[in-house]
N, C-alpha and C positions, 0 to 999 in steps of 0.2 A: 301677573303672577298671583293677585290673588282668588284664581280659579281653582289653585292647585289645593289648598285646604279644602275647601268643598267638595272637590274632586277623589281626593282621598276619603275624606270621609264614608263617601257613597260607597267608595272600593271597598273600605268597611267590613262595612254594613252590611253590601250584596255578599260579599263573601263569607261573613259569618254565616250569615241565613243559609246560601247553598249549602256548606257543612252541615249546619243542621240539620239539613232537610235530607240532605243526604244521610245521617247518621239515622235519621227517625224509620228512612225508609228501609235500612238494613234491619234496624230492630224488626221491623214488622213485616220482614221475610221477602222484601222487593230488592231483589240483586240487582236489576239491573241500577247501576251505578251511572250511566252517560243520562241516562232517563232521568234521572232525580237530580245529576246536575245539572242538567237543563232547565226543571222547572224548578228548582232551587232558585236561580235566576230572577224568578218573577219575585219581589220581596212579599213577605208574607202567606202568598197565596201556597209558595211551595210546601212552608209546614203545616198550614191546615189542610193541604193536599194529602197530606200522607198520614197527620195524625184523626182527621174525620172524615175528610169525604169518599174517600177507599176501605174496604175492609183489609184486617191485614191479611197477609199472603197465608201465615201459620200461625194454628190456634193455639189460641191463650196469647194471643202476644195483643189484645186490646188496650193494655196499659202502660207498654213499653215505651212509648213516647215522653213518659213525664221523668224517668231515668237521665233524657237528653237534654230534656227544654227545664234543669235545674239551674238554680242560678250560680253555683259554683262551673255547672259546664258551659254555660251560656258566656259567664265572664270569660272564664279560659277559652275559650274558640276566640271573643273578641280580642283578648289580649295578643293574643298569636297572628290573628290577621292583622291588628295597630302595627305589630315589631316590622311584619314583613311587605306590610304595603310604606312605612317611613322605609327601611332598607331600598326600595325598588324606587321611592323617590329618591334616595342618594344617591343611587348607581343610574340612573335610566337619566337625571336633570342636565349633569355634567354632559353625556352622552350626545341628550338630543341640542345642546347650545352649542359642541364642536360639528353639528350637523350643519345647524343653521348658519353660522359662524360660516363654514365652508363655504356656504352659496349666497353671500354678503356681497352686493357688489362694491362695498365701496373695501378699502386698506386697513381702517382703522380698526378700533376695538368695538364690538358691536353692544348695543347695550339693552339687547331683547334676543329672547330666545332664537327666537323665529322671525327672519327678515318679511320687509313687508314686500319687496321684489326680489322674492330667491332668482337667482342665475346660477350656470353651470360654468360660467366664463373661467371659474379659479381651477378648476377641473382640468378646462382646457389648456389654460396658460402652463400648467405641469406636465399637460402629455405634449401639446405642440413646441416648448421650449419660449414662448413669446406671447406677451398679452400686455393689452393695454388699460392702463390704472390713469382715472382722470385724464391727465394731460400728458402722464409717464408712460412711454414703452419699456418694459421689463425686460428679459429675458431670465430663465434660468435653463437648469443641466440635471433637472429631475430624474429624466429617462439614464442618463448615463451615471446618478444616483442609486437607482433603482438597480439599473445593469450591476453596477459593482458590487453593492449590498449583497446581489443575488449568486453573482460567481464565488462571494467569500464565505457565506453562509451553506452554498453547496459544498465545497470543498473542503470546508471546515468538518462540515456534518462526516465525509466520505472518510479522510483520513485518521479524525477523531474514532469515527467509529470502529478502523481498523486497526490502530495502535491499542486504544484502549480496551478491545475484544481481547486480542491476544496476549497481550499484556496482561492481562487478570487472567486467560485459559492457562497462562505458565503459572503464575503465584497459586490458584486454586490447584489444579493438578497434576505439577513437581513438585517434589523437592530439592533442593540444591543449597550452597553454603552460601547464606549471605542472604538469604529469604527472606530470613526475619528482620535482618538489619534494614533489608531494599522496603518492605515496607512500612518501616517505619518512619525510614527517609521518605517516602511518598505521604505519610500521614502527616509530615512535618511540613513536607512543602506544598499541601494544600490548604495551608493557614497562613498564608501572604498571596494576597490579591495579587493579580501582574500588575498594575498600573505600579507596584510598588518598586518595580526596578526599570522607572521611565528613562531613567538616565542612563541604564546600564542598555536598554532594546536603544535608545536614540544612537548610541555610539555605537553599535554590535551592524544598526541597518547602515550608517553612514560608511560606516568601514568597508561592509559588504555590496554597497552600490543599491543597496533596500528602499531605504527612502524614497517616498510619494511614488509607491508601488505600491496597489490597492489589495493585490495577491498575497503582495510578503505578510499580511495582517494574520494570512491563514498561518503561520508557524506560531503566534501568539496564541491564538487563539486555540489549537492543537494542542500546543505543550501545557496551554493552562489548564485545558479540562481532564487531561491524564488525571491526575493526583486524587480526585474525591470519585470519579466513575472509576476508575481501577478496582478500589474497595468497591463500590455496589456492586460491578458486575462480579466479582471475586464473591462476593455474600453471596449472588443467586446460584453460581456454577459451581458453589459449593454444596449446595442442593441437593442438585444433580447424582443420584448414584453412580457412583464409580463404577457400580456392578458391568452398567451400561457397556464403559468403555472396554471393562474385561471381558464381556461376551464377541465384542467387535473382533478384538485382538486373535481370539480362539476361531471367529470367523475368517480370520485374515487378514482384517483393515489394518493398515497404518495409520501414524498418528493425523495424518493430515487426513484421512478419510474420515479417521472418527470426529476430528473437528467440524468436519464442512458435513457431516452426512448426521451426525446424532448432537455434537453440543450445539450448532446452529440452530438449528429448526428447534430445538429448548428453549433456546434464547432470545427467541424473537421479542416478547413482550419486554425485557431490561434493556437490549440493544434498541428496537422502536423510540422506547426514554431516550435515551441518549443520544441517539437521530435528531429526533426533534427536536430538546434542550440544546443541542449546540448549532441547530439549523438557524433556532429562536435568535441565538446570543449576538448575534453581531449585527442584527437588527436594531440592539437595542443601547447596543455599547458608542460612549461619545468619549467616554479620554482617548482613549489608544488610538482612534482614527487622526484626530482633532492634532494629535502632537508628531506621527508620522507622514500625514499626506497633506501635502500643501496645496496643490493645483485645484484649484474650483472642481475641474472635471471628471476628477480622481476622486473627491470626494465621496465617504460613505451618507447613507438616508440620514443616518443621527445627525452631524453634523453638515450635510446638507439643508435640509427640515430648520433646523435652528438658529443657519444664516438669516431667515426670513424675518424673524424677531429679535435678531442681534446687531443686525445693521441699524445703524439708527437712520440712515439715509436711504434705507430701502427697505423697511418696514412695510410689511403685507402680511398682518392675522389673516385673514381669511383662504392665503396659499398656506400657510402652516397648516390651518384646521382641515385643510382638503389632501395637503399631504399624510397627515398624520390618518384621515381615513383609508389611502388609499395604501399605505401600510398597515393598518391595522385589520382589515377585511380579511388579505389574503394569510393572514397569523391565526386571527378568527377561526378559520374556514378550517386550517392545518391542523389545530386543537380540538375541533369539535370531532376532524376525522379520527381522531388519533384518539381519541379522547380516552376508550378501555386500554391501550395500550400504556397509557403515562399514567393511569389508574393502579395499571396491575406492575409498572415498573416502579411507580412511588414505594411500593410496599417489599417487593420481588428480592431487593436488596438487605432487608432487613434480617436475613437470616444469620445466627453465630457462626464468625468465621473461625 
């Protein structure tokens, strides 16, 4: 570990210089920008690259370089690269030890970043269902982890998205009695978490035959996200000109055409938010599975994942760390696609309703 000071450092340092050199070379009329980070690169040589041994691009700018290389701007560039090379070691350290951690071959808790014989064995042991630790044969129910996660999280996403669409295309574009009281009961009732009425879903699923039914989780999950996206998407399709829907009407559409043929395709960017916020959710949630689903193989990822370090007779960090990556990729991957979408829906809702 103590690489990492010195290591940083240098990050620094190169990275101050490339700014500068890059900043020197704008002044003195060289756009291209990839060019100048590059030999920004080389420490030192990139600023006297640009403030002597080239002319500059446009005249009168022979003096422009000492504007950059002032000590007020020299500090500020270094202070700004110290904040974000510490930041990128806080986020990138934890990261790369649940890497290593993952390909550990031994059970316990590792006590180096990077094992000195990575393996893929903990990899395997979560897709094949069986692996051998030491002198132990394990087994787990990953894959049928994984399955269920995946069925609840789609379904949740499907029905959430359809209740709660419609649901806000009526409060946004009726009127009727009781409008205002109905939303106010929904602003009420998205200030108590579900886990808060554990006792009242334990008794509602036993009654109803629910229990350690990995599916029934989708009605929780549904009815909890109504309350706070009703209001957002209600904000955006308030937006929306009305005009819109009165030209349709004089065209001919019915209500149902102007919903699926103009407020739709408006609403893509609020509705994509709410797709994926409620795809995310059940990935991540451990009460509600934890106290409805009993059987090992009915289990959700959350509380699957967590049996691994909660057992104290079958403790395995290193399937933890390989589970929690091979969860966390495919979330990754969803976010980065999606990523202008949960942009433009974070804000989309903020309109006066």
């Amino acid at each position: 570990m103590s690489w990492i000071p010195w290591t940083a450092l240098a990050a620094i340092i190169i990275f101050t210089m490339q700014s500068l050199t890059v900043s020197i070379a704008e002044k003195h009329g060289h756009m291209n920008k990839t060019k100048a980070g590059f030999i920004g690169l080389i420490p030192v040589y990139g600023i006297v690259y640009y403030a002597k041994l080239i002319p500059p691009a446009r005249q009168g700018n022979d003096q422009a370089y000492k504007s950059v290389l002032n000590v007020k701007n020299i500090l500020g560039t270094l202070f700004l690269y110290t904040e974000l090379v510490v930041l990128a070691i806080i986020i990138f350290i934890p990261i790369a030890y649940v890497i290593g951690t993952s390909l550990n071959p031994f059970s316990g808790i590792p006590t180096t970043i990077w094992p000195e014989a990575p393996t893929l064995d903990n990899f395997r042991f979560l897709l094949t269902g069986e692996g051998t630790f030491g002198t132990q044969v394990r087994t787990t129910n990953f894959v049928s982890w994984y399955w269920n996660t995946l069925q609840i999280a789609f379904f949740t996403m499907i029905f959430a998205v359809l209740f709660i669409t419609g649901t806000a295309y009526v409060f946004a574009r009726y009127k009727f009695k009781g409008k205002r009281v109905g939303l106010l009961a929904i602003l009420v009732l998205q200030m108590f978490p579900s886990f808060l009425g554990l006792i009242a879903i334990f008794t509602l699923f036993q009654t109803f035959g629910l229990l350690d039914q990995p599916l029934a989780l989708v009605i929780i999950y549904t009815s909890g996200a109504i309350p706070f996206n009703v209001w957002l998407i209600k904000g955006y399709l308030q937006g929306i000109p009305k005009e819109l829907d009165e030209s349709a009407k004089i065209d001919g559409a019915n209500k149902l055409q102007i919903f699926f043929k103009i407020i739709l395709p408006l609403s893509v960017p609020i509705i994509s938010f709410v797709a994926v916020t409620q795809f995310m959710a059940p990935w991540m949630d451990y009460i509600l599975p934890s106290f409805v689903i009993e059987s090992n193989e009915k289990w959700t990822l959350a509380v699957g994942i967590f049996s691994f370090i909660n057992d104290q007779t079958n403790i395995n960090y290193p399937a933890f760390a390989a589970s929690a990556l091979l969860v966390a990729v495919p979330i990754t991957l969803l976010y980065v696609v999606f990523q202008r979408f949960l942009i433009e829906g974070i804000t989309a809702g903020a309109n006066k309703g």
